[in-house]
VOGU-3710 file (C-alpha; in Angstrom, 3 decimals, decimal comma):
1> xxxxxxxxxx> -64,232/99,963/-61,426  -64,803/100,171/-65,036  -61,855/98,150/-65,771  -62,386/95,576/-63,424  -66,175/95,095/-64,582  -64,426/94,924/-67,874  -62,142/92,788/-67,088  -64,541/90,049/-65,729  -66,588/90,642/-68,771  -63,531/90,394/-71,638
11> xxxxxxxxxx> -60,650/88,517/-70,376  -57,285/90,068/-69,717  -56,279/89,972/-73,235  -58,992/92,179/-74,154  -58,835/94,199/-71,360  -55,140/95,288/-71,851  -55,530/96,453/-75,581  -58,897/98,321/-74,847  -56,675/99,890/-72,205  -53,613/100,832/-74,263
21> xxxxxxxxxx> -56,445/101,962/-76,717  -58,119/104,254/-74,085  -54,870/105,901/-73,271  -53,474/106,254/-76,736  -56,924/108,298/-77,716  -56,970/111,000/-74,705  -53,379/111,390/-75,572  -54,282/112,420/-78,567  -57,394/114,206/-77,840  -57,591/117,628/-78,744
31> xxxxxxxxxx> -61,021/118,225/-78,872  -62,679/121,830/-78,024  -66,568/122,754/-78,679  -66,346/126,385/-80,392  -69,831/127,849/-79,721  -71,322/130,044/-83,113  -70,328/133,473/-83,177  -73,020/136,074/-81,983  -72,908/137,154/-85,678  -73,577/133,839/-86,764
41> xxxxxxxxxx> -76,611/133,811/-84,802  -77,574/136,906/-85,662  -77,522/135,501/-89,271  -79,737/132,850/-88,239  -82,418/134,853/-86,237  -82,807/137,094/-89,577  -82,910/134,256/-91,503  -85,204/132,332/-89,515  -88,047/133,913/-90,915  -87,875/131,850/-94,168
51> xxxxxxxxxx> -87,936/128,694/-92,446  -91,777/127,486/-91,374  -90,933/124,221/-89,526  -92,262/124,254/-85,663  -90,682/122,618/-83,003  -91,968/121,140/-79,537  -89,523/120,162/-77,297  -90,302/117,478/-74,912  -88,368/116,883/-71,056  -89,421/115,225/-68,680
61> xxxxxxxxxx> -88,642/116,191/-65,250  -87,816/114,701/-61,744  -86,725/116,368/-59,171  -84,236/117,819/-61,291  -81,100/119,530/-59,441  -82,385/123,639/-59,469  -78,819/124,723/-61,557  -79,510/121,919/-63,768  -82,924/122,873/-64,494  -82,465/126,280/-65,418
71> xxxxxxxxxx> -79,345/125,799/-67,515  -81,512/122,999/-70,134  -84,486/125,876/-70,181  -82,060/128,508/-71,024  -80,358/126,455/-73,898  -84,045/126,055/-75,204  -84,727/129,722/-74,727  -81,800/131,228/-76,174  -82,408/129,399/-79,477  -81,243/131,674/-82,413
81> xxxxxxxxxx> -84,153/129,804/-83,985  -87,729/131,023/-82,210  -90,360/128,674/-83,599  -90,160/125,878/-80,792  -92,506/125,632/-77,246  -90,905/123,706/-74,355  -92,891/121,285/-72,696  -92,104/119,850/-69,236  -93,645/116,963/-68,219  -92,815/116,641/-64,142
91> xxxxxxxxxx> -93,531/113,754/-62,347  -91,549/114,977/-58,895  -92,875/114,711/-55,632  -91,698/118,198/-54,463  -92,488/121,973/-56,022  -89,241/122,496/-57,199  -89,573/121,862/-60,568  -92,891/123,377/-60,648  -91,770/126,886/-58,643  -88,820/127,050/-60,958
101> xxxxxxxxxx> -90,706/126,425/-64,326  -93,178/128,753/-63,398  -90,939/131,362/-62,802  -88,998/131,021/-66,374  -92,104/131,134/-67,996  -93,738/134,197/-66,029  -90,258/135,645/-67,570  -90,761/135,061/-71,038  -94,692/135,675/-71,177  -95,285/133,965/-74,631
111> xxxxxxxxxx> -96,474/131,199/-73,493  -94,023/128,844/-74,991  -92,639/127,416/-71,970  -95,486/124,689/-70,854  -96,285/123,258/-67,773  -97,746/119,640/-66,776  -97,729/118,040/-63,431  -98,029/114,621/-63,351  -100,469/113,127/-61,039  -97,650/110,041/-60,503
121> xxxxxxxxxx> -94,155/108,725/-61,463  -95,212/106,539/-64,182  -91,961/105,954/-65,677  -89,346/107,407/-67,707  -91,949/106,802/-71,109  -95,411/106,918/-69,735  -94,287/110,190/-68,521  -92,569/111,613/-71,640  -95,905/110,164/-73,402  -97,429/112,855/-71,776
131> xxxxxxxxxx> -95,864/115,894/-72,838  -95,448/114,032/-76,409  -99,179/114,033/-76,127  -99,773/117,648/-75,699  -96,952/118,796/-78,343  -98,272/121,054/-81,080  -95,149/121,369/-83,567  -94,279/119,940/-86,619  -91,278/117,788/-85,118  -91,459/116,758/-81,561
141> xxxxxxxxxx> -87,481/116,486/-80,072  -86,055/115,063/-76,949  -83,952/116,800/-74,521  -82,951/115,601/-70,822  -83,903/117,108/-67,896  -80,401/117,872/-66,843  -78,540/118,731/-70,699  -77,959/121,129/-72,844  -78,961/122,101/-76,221  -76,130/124,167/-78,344
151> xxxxxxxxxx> -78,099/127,525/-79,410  -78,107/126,791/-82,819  -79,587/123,472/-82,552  -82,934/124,127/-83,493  -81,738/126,145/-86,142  -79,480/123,427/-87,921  -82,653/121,514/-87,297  -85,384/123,809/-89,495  -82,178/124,606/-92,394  -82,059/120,240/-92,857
161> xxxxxxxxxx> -85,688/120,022/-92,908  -86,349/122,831/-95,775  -83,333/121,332/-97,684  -85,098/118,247/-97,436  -88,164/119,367/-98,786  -86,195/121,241/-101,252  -85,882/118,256/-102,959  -89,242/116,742/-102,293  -88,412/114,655/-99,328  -90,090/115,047/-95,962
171> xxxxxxxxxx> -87,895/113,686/-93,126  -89,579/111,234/-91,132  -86,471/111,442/-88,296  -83,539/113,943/-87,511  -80,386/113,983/-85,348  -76,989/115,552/-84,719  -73,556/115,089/-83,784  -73,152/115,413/-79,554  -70,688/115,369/-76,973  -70,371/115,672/-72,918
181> xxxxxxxxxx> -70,471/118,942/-70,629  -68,297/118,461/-67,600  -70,167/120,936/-65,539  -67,801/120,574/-62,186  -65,102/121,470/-64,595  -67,064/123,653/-67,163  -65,374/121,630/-70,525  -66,323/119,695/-73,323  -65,112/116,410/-73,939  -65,726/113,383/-76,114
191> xxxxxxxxxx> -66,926/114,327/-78,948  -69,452/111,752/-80,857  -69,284/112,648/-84,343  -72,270/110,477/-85,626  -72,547/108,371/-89,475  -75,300/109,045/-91,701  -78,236/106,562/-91,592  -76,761/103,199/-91,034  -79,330/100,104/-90,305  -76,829/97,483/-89,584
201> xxxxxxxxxx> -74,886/99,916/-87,176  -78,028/101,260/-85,061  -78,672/97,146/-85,170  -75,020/97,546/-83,369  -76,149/100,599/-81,021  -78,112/103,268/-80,032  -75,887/105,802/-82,060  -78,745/108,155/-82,997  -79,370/108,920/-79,556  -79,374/112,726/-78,688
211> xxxxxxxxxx> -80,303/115,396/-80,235  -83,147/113,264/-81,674  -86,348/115,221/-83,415  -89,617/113,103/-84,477  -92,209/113,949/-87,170  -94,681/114,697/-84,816  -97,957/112,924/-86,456  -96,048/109,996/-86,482  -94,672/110,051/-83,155  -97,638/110,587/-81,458
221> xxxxxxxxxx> -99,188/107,239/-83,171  -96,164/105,365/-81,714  -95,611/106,853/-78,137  -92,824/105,835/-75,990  -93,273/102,058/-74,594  -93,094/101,593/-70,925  -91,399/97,835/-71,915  -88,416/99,335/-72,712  -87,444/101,935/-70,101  -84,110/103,007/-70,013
231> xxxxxxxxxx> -84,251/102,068/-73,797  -87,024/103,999/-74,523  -85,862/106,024/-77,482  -83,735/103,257/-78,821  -86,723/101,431/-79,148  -88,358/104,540/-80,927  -85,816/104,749/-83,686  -85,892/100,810/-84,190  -89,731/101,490/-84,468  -89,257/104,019/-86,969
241> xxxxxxxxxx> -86,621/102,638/-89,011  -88,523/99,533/-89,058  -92,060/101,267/-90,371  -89,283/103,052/-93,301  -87,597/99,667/-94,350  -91,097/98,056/-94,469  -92,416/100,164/-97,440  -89,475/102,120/-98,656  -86,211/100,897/-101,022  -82,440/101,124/-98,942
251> xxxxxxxxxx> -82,336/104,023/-100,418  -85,499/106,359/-99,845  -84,995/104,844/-96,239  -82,079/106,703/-96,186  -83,284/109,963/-97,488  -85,650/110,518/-94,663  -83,586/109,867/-91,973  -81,763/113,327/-92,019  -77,852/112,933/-89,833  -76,793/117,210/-89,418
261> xxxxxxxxxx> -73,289/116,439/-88,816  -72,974/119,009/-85,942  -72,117/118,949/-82,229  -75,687/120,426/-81,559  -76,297/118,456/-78,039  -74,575/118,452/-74,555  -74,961/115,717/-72,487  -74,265/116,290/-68,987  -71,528/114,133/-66,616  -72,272/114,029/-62,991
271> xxxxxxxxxx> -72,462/111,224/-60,136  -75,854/109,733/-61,390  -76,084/109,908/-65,164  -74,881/107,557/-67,787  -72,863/109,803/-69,477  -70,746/109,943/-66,544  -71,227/106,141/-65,548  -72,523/103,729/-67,773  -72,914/101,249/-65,683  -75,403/103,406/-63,433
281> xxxxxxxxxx> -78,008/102,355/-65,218  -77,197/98,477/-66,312  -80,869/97,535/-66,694  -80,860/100,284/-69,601  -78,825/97,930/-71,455  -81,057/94,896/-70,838  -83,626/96,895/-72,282  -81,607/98,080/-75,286  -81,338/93,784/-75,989  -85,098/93,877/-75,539
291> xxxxxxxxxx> -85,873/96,628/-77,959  -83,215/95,463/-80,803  -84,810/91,479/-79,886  -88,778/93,117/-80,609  -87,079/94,600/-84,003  -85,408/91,239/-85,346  -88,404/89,131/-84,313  -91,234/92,050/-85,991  -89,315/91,072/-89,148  -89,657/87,492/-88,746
301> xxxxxxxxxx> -86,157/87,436/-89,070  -84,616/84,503/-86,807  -81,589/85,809/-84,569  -79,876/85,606/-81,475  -79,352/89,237/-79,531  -76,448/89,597/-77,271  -74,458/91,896/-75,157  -71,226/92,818/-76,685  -67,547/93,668/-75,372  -69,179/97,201/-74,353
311> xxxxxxxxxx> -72,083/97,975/-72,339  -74,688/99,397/-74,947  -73,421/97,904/-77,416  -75,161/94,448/-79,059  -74,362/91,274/-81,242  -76,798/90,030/-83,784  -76,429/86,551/-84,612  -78,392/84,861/-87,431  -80,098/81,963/-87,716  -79,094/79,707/-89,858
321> xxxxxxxxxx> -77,587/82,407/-92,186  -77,808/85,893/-92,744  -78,695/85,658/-96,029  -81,433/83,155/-95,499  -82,549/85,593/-93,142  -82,243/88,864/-94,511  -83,911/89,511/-97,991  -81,564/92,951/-98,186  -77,997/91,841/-98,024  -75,941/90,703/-100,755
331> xxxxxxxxxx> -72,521/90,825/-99,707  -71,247/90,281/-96,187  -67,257/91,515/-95,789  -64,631/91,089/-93,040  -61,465/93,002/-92,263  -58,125/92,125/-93,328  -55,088/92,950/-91,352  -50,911/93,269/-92,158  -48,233/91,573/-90,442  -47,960/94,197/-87,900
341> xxxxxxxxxx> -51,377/93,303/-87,273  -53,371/96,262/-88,397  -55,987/97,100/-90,726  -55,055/97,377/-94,465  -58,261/96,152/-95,860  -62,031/95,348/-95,753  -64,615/98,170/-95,480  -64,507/100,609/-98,076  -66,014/104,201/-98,701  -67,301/105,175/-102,392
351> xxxxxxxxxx> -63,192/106,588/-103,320  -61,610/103,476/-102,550  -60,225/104,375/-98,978  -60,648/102,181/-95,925  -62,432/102,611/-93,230  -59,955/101,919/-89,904  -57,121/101,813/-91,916  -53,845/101,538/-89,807  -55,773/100,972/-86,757  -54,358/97,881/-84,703
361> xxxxxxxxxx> -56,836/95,084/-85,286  -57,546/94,438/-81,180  -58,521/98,320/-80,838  -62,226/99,117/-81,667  -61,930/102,713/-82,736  -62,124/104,856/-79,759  -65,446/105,362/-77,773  -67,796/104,629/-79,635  -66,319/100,966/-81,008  -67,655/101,979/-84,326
371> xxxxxxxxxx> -64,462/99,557/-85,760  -65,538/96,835/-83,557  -69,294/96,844/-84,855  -71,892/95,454/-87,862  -72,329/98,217/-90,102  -73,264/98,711/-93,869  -70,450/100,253/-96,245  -70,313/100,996/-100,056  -67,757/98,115/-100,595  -65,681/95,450/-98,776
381> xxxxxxxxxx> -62,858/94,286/-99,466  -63,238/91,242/-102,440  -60,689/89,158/-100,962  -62,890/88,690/-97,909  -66,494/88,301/-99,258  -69,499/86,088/-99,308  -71,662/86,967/-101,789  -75,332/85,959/-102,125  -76,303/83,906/-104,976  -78,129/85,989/-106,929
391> xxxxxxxxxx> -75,665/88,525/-106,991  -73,119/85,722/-108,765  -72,679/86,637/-112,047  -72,153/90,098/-111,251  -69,481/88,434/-109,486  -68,558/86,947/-112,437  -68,771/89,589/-115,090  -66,779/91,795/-112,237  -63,985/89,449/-111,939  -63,984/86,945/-114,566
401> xxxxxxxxxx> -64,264/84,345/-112,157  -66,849/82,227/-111,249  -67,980/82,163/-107,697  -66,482/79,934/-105,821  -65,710/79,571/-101,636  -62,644/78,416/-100,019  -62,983/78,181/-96,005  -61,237/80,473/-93,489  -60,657/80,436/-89,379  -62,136/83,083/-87,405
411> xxxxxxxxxx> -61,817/84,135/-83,911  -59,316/81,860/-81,482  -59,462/80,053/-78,587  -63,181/78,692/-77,999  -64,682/81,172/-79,943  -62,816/80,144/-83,093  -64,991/79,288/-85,967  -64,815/78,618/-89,280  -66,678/80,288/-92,326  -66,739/80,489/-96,595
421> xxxxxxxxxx> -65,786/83,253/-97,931  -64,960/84,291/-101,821  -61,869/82,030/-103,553  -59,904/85,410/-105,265  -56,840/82,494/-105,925  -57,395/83,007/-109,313  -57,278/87,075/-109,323  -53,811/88,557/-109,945  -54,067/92,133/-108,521  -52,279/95,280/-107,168
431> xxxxxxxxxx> -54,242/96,614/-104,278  -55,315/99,003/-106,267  -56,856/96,704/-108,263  -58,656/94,931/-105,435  -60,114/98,351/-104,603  -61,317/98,545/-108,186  -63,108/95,091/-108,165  -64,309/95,146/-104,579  -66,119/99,339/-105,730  -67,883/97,492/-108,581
441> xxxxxxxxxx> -69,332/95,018/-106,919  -70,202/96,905/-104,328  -71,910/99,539/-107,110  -73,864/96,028/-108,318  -75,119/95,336/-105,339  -76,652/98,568/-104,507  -78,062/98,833/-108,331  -79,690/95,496/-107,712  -81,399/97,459/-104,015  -78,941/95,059/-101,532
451> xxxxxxxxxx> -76,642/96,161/-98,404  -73,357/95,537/-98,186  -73,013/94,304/-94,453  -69,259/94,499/-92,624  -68,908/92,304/-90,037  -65,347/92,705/-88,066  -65,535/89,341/-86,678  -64,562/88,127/-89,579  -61,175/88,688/-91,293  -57,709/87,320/-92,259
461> xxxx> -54,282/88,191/-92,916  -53,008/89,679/-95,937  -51,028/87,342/-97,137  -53,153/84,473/-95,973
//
């Protein structure tokens, strides 16, 4: 079904390579979550006492399977970290939830596992608004009625936030690496091993997602939105990120949006959830488009939003021209590929390497299509650059050219278009030496406080 659905969507080009793709990648999957060692959480627990950060965790509950129910509480409660409270807001017409919760907490008798019944089903945010409400932590995090926390989670959480502070940052938002609990089969699979901070990629997708903690004095200003159901906490991070870029440089933005690059977060597969099926919950995605639409237009920036190849995943077009729109990009790059057709060049990390190199330049980069998305990088490749004007003669001092464009052909068929890019003609380099080049300009843009945005839809051939 997902095929076919994709198929309608992509065309049967597209459809065969994200195929072959799919097959090549759980051919090569090897993936197996390794749970810390009781001595490792030992460690924690002892050490836990030097860490004061509180958290309350917030699910919201309807008429949640029994199993189900009691596996998420027991994830919570077997934290090797203690200072958390558990707060579940239920909204179900029956007892169960209640009968069950009641019992866990007559259990533990500390009072940390809370209690609300909802007097109706207001939705998925109204009702998480109300255990957000009563939440008396320092960081207010989200966990599913029906997933699982890993029992260090909480843990990794508090060590990020005092190494934060450490340094005299206090993290606005925080969140971890995940994957999916096959609980018919009791395995792990698909592991989502997430970026640090990236605006133009979470302008891409939701890849923040779960786990997800909150400052919670700022979260309970904001509340969830009942607009965006079903995009609820995309449309919280957008929020957040927003409120950072508003007042902060690229850079402090950054800094308090904390990634703990650790599978700390479970996210159950059964009949009804999206993990399982993503298309179970299509008008999810509409509301994703919503969210990421309220974002562009807060900014006053002039866009079109779209869906792209992938449900949850979006296309930001700009109106007339991204730099015209956006005040914080300076250099928009494209991908180049070989004669075999994959990736030898375009986004580049802070040592020179490439991002995607070697990957075949139909395939998106596994699951979560991070090759096939917007993101920022520290460089792109020079040979397939715009650069914004003011960022020129850095240009020129770089390469000892001036700036000039030539025009390339993007895309085929009837979405073939045609845009400017850098004219390199007059360079005379080894690829190392386009590395070199394309790092230093990348370095001046980032002194001068711009992004360097990668789009994928744009590239050429080597030897073009």
């Amino acid at each position: 079904m997902k095929t076919v659905r994709y198929l309608k969507k992509n065309g049967l080009r597209r459809t065969y390579y994200a195929a072959r793709e799919r097959v090549e990648e759980e051919r090569s999957c090897a993936y197996v979550y390794r749970a810390p060692s009781e001595e490792t959480l030992r460690r924690q627990r002892a050490e836990a006492s030097c860490l004061a950060v509180r958290f309350s965790v917030v699910v919201p509950a309807y008429e949640t399977d029994e199993i189900f129910l009691r596996e998420m509480a027991a994830s919570v409660c077997g934290q090797s970290y203690d200072k958390w409270e558990l707060i579940i807001a239920d909204a179900s017409g029956s007892d169960t939830v209640e009968r069950v919760v009641g019992q866990i907490a007559a259990e533990r008798v500390d009072g940390r596992v809370r209690y609300v019944r909802l007097a109706e089903n207001k939705g998925i945010s109204a009702n998480t608004n109300e255990g957000i409400a009563l939440a008396t932590g320092d960081y207010i995090a989200f966990l599913d009625h029906d997933d699982l926390l890993a029992p260090d989670a909480l843990y990794r959480m508090a060590a990020a936030v005092h190494a934060a502070k450490q340094r005299g940052i206090t993290p606005v938002m925080l969140y971890t690496d995940e994957d999916k609990y096959d609980s018919t089969g009791c395995y792990y699979t698909a592991p989502h091993r997430k970026t640090d901070f990236n605006l133009d990629l979470i302008l891409s997708n939701n890849y923040i997602c779960h786990f997800m903690a909150v400052e919670s004095g700022l979260l309970q200003r904001l509340m969830l939105r009942g607009d965006f159901d079903g995009a609820q906490d995309y449309d919280l991070a957008l929020r957040i990120v927003g409120e950072l870029c508003g007042r902060m440089s690229v850079q402090e933005t950054a800094e308090r949006i904390v990634h703990i690059p650790e599978i700390l977060y479970h996210w159950r597969c059964h009949a009804g959830s999206t993990a399982d099926n993503t298309a179970s919950k299509a008008y999810a995605y509409e509301a994703g488009r919503a969210a990421l639409a309220a974002f562009c237009a807060a900014r006053g920036w002039q866009t079109q939003i779209g869906h792209g190849r992938h449900l949850g995943f979006y296309e930001i077009t700009y109106l007339p021209d991204v730099f015209a729109v956006r005040s914080d990009v300076g250099i928009v790059g494209g991908r180049i590929w070989d004669h075999r057709r994959r990736i030898c060049g375009g986004a580049l990390r802070s040592d020179g390497s490439v991002m995607y190199e070697g990957l075949h330049r139909e395939y998106s980069g596994g699951s979560a299509h991070r090759a096939a998305l917007k993101q920022d990088v520290d460089a792109a490749d020079i040979r397939c650059v715009r650069v914004r004007e003011e960022l020129w003669e850095d240009y020129a001092q770089i390469t000892g050219l001036p700036y000039t464009e030539r025009e390339i052909r993007c895309g085929g068929g009837r979405n073939a278009y045609r845009i400017r890019i850098a004219d390199v003609s007059g360079l005379s380099c080894d690829e190392a030496g386009y590395r070199k080049l394309s790092l230093e300009l990348g370095r001046a843009a980032a002194r001068r406080g711009y992004r360097v945005l990668w789009d994928p839809r744009i590239g050429l051939r080597a030897d073009t």
